[in-house]
matplotlib code that plots the C-alpha trace (Angstrom):
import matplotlib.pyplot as plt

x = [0.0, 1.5, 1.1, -0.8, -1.2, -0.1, 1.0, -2.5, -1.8, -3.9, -6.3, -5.2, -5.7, -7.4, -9.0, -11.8, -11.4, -14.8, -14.6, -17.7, -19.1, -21.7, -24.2, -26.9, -26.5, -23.0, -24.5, -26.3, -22.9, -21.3, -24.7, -24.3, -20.9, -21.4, -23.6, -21.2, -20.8, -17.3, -15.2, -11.2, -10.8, -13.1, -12.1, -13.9, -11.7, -8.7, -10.3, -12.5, -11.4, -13.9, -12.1, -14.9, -14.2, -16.3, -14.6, -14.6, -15.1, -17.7, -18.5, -17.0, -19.0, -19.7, -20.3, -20.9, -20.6, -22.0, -19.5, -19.8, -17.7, -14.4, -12.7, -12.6, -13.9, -12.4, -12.7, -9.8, -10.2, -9.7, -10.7, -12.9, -10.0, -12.2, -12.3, -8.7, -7.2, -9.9, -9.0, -5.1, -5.3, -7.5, -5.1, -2.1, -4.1, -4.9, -1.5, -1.3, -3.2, -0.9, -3.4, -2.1, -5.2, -7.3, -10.7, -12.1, -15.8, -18.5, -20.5, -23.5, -23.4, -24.8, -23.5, -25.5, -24.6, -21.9, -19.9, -17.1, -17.0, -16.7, -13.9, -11.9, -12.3, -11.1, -8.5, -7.1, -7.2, -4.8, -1.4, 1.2, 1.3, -2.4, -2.5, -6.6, -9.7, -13.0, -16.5, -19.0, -21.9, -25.5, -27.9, -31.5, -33.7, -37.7, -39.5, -42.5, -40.8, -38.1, -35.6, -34.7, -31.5, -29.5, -30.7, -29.1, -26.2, -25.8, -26.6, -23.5, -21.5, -22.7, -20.0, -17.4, -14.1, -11.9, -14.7, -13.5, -17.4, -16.1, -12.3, -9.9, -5.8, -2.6, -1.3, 2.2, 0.5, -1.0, 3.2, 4.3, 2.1, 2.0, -1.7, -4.6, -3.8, -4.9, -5.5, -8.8, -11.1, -14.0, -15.6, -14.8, -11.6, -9.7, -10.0, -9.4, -6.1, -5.3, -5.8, -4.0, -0.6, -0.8, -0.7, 2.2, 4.3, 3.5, 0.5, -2.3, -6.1, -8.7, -12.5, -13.6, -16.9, -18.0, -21.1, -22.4, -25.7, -25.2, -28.9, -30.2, -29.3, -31.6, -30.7, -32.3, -32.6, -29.8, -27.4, -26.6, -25.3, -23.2, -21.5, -20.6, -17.4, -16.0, -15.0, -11.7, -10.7, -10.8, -8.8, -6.2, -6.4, -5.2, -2.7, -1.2, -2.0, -2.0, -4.8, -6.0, -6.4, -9.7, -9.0, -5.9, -8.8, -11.1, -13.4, -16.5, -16.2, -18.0, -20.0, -17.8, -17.3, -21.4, -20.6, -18.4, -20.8, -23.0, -21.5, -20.4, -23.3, -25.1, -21.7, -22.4, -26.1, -24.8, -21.9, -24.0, -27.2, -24.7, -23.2, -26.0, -27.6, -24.2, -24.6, -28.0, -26.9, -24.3, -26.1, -24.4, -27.6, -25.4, -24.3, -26.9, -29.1, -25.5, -25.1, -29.0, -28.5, -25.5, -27.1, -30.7, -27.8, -26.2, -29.4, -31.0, -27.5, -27.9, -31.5, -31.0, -28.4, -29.9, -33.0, -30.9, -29.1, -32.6, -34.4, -30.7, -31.3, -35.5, -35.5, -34.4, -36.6, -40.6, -42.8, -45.8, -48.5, -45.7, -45.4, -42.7, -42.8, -43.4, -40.9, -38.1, -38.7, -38.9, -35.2, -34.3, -35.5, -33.3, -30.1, -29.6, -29.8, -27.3, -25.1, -22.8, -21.7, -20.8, -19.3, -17.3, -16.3, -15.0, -13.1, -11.4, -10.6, -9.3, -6.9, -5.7, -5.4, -3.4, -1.7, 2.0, 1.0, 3.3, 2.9, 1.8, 3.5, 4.5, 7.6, 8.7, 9.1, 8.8, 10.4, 8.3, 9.5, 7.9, 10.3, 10.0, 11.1, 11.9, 14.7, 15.7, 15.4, 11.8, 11.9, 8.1, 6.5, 10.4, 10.2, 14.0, 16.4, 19.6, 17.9, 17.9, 19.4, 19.5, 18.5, 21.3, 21.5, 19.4, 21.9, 22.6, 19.2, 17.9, 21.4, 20.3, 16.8, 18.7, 20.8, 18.0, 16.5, 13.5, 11.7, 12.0, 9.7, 8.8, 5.2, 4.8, 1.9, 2.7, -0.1, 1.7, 0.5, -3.3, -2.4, -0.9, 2.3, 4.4, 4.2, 4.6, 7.7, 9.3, 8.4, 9.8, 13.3, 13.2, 12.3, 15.5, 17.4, 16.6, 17.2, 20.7, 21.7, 20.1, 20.1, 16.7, 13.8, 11.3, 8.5, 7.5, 4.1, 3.0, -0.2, -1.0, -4.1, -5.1, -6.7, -9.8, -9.9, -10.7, -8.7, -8.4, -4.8, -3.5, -2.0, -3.4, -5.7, -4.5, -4.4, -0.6, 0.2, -1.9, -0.5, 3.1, 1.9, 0.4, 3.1, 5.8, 3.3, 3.6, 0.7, 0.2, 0.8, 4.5, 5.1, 6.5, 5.8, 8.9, 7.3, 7.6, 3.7, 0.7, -0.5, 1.5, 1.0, -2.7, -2.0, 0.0, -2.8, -5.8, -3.7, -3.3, 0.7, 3.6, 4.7, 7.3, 7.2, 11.0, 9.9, 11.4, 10.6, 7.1, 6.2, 3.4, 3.0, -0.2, 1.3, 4.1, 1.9, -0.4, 2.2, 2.6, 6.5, 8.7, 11.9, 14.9, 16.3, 15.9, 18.7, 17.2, 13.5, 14.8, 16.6, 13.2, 11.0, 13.7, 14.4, 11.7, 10.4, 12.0, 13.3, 9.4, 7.5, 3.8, 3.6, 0.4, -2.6, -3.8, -7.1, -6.3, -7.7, -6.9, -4.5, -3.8, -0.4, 1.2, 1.3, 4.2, 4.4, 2.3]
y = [0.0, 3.7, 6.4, 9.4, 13.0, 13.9, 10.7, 8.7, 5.6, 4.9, 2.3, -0.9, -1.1, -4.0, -5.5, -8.0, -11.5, -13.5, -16.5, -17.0, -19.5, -17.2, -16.7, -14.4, -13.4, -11.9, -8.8, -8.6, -9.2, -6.1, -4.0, -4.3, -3.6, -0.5, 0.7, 0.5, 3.6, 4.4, 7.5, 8.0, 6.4, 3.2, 3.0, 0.4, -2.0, -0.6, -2.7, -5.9, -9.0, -11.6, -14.7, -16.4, -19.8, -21.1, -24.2, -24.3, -21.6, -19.0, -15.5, -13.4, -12.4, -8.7, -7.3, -3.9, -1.3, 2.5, 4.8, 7.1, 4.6, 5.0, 0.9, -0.7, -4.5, -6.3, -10.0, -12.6, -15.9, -19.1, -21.8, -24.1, -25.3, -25.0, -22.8, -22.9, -22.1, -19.1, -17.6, -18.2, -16.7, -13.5, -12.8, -13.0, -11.2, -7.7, -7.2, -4.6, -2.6, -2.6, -4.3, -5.3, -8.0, -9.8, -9.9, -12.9, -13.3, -16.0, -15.1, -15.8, -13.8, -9.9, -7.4, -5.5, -2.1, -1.4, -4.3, -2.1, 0.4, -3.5, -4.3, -1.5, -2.0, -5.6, -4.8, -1.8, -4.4, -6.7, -6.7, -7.5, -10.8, -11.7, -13.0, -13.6, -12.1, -13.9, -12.2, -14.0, -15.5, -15.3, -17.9, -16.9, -19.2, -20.2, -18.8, -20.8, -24.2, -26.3, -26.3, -28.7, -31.1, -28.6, -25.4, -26.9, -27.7, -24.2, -22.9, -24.8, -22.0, -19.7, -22.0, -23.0, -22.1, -20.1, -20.0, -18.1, -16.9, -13.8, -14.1, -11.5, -12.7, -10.9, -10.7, -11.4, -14.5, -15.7, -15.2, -17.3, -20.5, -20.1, -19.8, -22.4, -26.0, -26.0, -30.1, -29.5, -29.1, -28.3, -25.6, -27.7, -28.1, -25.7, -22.8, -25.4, -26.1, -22.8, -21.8, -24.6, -23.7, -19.6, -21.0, -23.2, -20.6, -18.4, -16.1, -15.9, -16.2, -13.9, -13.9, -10.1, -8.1, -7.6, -9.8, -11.0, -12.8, -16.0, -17.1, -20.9, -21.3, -23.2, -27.1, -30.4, -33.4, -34.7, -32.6, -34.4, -37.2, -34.9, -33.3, -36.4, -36.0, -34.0, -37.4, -37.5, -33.9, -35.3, -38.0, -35.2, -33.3, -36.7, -37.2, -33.4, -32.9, -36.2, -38.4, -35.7, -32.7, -32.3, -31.1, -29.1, -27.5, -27.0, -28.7, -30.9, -34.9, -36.4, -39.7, -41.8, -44.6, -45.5, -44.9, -47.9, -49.7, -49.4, -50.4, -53.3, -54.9, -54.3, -56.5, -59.0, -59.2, -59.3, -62.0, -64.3, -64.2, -64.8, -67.6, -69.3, -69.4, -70.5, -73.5, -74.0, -74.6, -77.2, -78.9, -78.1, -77.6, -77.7, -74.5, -72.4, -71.8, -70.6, -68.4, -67.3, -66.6, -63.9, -62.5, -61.7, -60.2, -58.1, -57.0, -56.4, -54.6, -52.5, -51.7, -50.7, -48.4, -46.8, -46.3, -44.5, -42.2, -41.4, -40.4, -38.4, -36.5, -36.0, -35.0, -31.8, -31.0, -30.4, -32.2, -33.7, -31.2, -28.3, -27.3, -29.5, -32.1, -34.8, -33.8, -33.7, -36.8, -38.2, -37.2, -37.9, -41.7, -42.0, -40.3, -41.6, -45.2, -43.7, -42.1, -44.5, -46.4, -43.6, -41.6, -44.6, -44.9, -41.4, -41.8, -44.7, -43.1, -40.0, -42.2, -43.9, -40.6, -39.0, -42.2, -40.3, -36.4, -34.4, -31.1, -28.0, -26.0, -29.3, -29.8, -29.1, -32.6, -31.2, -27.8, -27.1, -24.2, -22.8, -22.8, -19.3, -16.8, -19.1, -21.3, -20.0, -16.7, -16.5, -16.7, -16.2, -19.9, -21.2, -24.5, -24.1, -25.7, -23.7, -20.7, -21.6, -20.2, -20.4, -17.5, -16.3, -18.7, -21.5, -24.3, -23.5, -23.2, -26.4, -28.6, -27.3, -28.8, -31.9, -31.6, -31.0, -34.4, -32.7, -33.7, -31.1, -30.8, -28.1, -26.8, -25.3, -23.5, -24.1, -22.5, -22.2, -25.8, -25.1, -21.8, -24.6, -22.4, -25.1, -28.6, -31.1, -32.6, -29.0, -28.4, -31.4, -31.0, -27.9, -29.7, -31.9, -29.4, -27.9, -31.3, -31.3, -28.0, -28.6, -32.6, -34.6, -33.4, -36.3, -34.6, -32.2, -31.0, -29.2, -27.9, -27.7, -25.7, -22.6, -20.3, -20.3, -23.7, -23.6, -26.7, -27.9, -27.8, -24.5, -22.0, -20.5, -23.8, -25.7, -29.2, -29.4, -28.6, -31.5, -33.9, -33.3, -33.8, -36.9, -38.4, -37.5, -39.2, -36.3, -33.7, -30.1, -29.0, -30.3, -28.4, -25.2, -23.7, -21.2, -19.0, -15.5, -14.2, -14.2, -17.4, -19.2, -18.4, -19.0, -22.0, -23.2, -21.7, -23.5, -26.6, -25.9, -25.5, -23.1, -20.4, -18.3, -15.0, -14.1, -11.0, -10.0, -7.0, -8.8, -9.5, -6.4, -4.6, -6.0, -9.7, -8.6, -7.3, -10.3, -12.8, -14.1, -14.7, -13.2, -13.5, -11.4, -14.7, -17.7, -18.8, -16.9, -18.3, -21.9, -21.4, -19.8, -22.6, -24.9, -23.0, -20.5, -17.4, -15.3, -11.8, -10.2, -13.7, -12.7, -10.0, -8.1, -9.3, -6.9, -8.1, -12.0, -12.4, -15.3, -13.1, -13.9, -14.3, -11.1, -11.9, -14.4, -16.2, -19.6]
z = [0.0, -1.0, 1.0, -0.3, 0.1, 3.7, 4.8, 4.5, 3.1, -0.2, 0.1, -1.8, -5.4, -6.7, -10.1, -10.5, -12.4, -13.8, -15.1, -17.4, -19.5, -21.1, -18.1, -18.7, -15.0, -15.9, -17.2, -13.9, -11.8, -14.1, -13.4, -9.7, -9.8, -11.8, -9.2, -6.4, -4.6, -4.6, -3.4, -2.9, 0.1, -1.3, -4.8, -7.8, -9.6, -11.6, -14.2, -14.8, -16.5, -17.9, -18.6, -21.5, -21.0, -23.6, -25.8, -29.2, -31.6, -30.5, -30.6, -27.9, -24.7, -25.3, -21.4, -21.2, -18.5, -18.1, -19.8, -16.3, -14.3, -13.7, -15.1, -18.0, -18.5, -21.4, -22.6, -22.5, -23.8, -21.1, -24.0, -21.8, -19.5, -16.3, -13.8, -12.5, -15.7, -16.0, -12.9, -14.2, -17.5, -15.9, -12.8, -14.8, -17.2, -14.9, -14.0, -16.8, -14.4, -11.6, -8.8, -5.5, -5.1, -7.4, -6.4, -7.9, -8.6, -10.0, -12.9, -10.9, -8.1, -7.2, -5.6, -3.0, -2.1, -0.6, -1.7, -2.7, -0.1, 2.3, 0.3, 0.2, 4.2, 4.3, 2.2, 4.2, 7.3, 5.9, 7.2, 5.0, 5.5, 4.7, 1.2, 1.1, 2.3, 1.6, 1.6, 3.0, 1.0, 1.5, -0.5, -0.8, 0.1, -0.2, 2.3, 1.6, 2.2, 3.4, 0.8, -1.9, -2.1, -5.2, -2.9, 0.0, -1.6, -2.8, 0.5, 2.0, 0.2, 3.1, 5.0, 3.1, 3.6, 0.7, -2.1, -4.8, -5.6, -3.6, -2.9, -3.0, -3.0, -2.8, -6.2, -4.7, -3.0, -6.6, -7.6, -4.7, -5.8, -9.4, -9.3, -9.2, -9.8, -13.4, -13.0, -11.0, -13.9, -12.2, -9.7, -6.8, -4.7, -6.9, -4.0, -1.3, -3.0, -3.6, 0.2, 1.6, -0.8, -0.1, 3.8, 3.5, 1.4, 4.7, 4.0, 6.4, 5.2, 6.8, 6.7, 5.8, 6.3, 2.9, 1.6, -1.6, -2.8, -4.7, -5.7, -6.7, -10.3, -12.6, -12.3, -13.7, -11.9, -12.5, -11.2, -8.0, -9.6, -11.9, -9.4, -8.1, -10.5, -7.9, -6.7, -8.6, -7.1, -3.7, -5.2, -6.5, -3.2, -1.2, -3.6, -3.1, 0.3, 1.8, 3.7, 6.3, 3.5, 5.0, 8.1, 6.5, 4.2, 6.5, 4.3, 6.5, 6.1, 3.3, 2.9, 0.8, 3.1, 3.1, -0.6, -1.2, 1.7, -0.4, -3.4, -1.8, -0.9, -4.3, -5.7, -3.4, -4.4, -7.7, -7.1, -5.1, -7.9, -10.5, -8.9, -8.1, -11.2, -12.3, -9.8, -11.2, -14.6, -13.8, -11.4, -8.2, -6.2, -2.7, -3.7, -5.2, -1.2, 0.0, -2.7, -2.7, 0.9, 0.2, -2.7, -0.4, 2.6, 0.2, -1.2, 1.9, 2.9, -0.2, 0.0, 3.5, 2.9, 0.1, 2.1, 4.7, 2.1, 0.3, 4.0, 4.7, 1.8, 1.9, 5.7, 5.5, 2.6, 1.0, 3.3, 1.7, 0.7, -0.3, -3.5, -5.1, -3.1, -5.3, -8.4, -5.3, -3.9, -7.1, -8.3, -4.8, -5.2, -9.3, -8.0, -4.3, -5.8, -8.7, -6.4, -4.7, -8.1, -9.4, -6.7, -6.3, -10.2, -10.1, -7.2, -9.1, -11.9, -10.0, -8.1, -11.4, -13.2, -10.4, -9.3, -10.4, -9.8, -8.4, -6.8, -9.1, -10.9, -13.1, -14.1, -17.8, -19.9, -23.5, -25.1, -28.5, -30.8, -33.8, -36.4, -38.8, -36.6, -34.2, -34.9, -38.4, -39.9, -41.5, -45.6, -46.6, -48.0, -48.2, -49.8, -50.8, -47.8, -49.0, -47.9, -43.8, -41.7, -38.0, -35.5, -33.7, -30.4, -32.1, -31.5, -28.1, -27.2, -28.7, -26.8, -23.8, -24.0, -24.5, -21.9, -19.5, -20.6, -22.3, -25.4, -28.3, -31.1, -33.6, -34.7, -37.4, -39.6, -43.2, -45.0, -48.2, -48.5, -48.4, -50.7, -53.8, -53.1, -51.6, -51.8, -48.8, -49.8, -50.0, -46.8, -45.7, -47.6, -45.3, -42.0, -43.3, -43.2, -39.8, -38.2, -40.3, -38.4, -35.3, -34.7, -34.8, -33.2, -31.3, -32.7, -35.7, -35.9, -39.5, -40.3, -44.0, -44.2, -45.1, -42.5, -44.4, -43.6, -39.8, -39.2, -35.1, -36.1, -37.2, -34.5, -32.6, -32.3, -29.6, -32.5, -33.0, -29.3, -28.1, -30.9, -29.9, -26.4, -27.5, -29.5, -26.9, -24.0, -22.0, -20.7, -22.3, -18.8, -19.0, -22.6, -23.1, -26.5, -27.4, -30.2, -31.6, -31.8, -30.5, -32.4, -30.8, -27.5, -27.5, -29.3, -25.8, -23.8, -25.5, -25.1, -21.3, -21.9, -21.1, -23.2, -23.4, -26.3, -28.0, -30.2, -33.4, -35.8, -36.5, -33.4, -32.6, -29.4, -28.1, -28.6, -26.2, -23.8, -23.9, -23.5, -20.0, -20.0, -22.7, -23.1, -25.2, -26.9, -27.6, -25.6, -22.4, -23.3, -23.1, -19.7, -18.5, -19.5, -17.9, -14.8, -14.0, -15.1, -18.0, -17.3, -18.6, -17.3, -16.8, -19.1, -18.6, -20.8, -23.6, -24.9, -25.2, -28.6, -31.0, -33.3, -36.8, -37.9, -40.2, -43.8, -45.1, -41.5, -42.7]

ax = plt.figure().add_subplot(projection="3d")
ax.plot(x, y, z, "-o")
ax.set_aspect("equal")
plt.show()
């Protein structure tokens, strides 16, 4: 905090992320937050950042705010990554403004008054070595009834610990940890994770003053059994954090075990009805009443249990005669006999998955460069291989990849294929020759088309990133893609890998200031993806649109 005009110190300056995925209850969020009532000693958001993180090709979100207040909102791309990334790609994004915190909210929240002047309070509270303040979160709920099984799950934000639906961190703090874990894919556990690294690198948490409203969204009945995917992040979080994350989270026990108790006994139903009609059909009548006698314990077992889970859930809800009550204790009845099996399938297969992870950020396993402008000196649609040449530092760079025990690859847009300018095997003889001067790459990645044909595959699609991935059986997360515009590094992001910007003459301004790390050469862009940051790593974000590249550049 800087001090201001006769010693005061000036409140903290701050700007607010959103993660959306095309809500119509953003426009509300920005509406309430237009209509905060703000002075100089409680200031509004240097600026606003809505991360769209909508897959696939789709027109922008277009929020809009009243030209009278004081911050700007623009629109950064996230590419459907989930939530973590979102939050990533926006924080890292509002640096350009120069905020001290990052007040992060959800798209489906509003804003009463008074929000801002709140903040600006918790803020000014914060010692230096707070890293978070959360806002407390108020559900709105029927008045007219006990409610439902998706509003009460909502209505457990009011006492969660951390949640980012009005969560406000250090910037510095964000620095400390690189971020969220972008490997929790969903709304759920991401913050937990979060909170618990910012504590061990040695910043204190804090509950604030300020309060937001988070109503009941829309949901159909089967949402409680989709959120029961959420099974694999606990799976991650025991993996990072160890067996008793829960109480290191602050996060209430769940019901798992009377998941897999449940589970159990419908496989024993199962096992003892298949083996006794097994026994019936070879004649082995000694053993069919033993197995008939399992197979009605495990079913009683299961029905018991399942009846237990179903009056859990309905207790607290409609009673008879309230409006609802029926359509509740119907999806009640489908999804508490769903539940267990597949609670207990997605905790498998978050186990599995994370069985080898390691602690976040990941380590680098793959350096990819582009290769005009890159590696060697760019020669517009060059299908002759006399005319490369390497970039100053190009040989050095690539060894030291090597050395590390990295992967290298290349990607490469090669329009001039699509465009009947260059033929594949020209472009090939060129590829030759690059590996001549530089030794054999592990992978090279070449897309053919033109941009007018909207491949998957072209920078800045994610296609080629993920195929190198692929073929070197690494993750995204463990590539760094070394490149020299903007393509490129939204071609890293979309794939949910590294990237580090080396500019040259054609590299424009707003790429620079989009890129989060750049670095002066290629040599110095190589030791940052190996060893940390580069010299400019985090570059603020200009608008993070998908840039085409300039003219001659494939």
């Amino acid at each position: 905090m800087t001090a201001a005009a006769g010693g005061t110190p000036a409140p903290a300056s701050y700007a607010v992320v959103i993660p959306s995925v095309g809500r119509p209850t953003l426009q509300w969020l920005l509406d309430t937050l237009s209509a905060q009532d703000v002075d100089a000693a409680h200031p509004g958001p240097l600026e606003v950042v809505v991360v769209d993180d909508r897959p696939g090709d789709v027109a922008p979100l277009t929020p809009t705010v009243p030209e009278t207040v004081a911050w700007s909102v623009r629109t950064v791309r996230g590419h459907g990554r989930g939530p973590a990334a979102a939050r990533n790609r926006g924080w890292r994004a509002a640096r350009r403004s120069g905020a001290e915190w990052i007040a992060f909210l959800d798209d489906d929240v509003e804003l009463p008054a008074g929000w801002a002047r709140a903040l600006a309070e918790d803020l000014a509270a914060c010692g230096p070595q707070v890293g978070a303040t959360q806002g407390r979160i108020d559900v709105p709920l029927p008045g007219t009834r006990r409610p439902t099984d998706w509003e009460r799950n909502t209505a457990s934000l009011e006492r969660a610990d951390w949640a980012t639906a009005d969560m406000a961190y250090r910037v510095a703090a964000l620095e400390a940890v690189d971020g969220f874990d972008e490997r929790f894919p969903r709304a759920y556990r991401e913050d937990a994770d979060l909170a618990l690294r910012v504590r061990r690198a040695g910043w204190q948490l804090v509950r604030g003053q300020r309060r937001i409203t988070h109503p009941v969204r829309p949901a159909d009945d089967l949402v409680s059994l989709r959120v029961q995917a959420g099974n694999a992040d606990d799976a991650l979080m025991r993996r990072l954090h160890g067996p008793d994350w829960r109480t290191a989270a602050q996060a209430p026990p769940g019901g798992f075990r009377w998941h897999v108790a449940t589970v159990a006994a419908l496989g024993t139903a199962a096992a003892g009805a298949g083996t006794a009609l097994a026994a019936a059909a070879v004649g082995r009548r000694s053993a069919v009443r033993p197995a008939l006698t399992a197979a009605a314990a495990g079913a009683a077992a299961w029905g018991w249990l399942t009846g237990r889970f179903l009056l859990l859930r309905t207790a607290p809800g409609p009673r008879p005669g309230d409006d609802g009550f029926l359509p509740e204790l119907s999806r009640m009845a489908r999804t508490s006999a769903a539940i267990p099996p597949a609670a207990v399938r997605h905790r498998v297969s978050g186990w599995w998955r994370h069985r080898r992870t390691g602690p976040w950020p990941v380590p680098v396993r793959a350096v990819l460069f582009d290769r005009d402008g890159t590696l060697v000196h760019d020669v517009p649609y060059n299908g002759d291989p006399e005319l490369v040449a390497l970039v100053p530092g190009a040989r050095e760079a690539v060894a030291a990849a090597r050395a590390a025990g990295c992967s290298v690859g290349v990607v490469s847009n090669q329009s001039g294929i699509g465009r009947g300018l260059l033929t594949r095997a020209q472009v090939d003889a060129v590829n030759a020759r690059v590996a001549e001067l530089l030794g054999p790459f592990d992978t090279w990645q070449v897309c053919p088309h033109a941009p007018e044909d909207r491949c998957a595959c072209r920078k800045p699609a994610p296609g080629m990133v993920r195929a190198a991935a692929a073929e070197l059986g690494v993750d995204p997360a463990e590539c760094v893609l070394i490149g020299d515009i903007g393509a490129d590094v939204e071609a890293a992001r979309a794939a949910g890998a590294r990237s580090v910007l080396v500019p040259t003459p054609v590299t424009r301004p707003e790429e620079v200031a989009a890129a989060p790390e750049v670095a002066a050469t290629l040599t110095e862009a190589v030791a940052a993806a190996l060893g940390g940051p580069a010299p400019g790593a985090h570059g603020a974000a200009a608008p993070g649109l998908e840039v085409p590249a300039p003219a001659g550049r494939g």
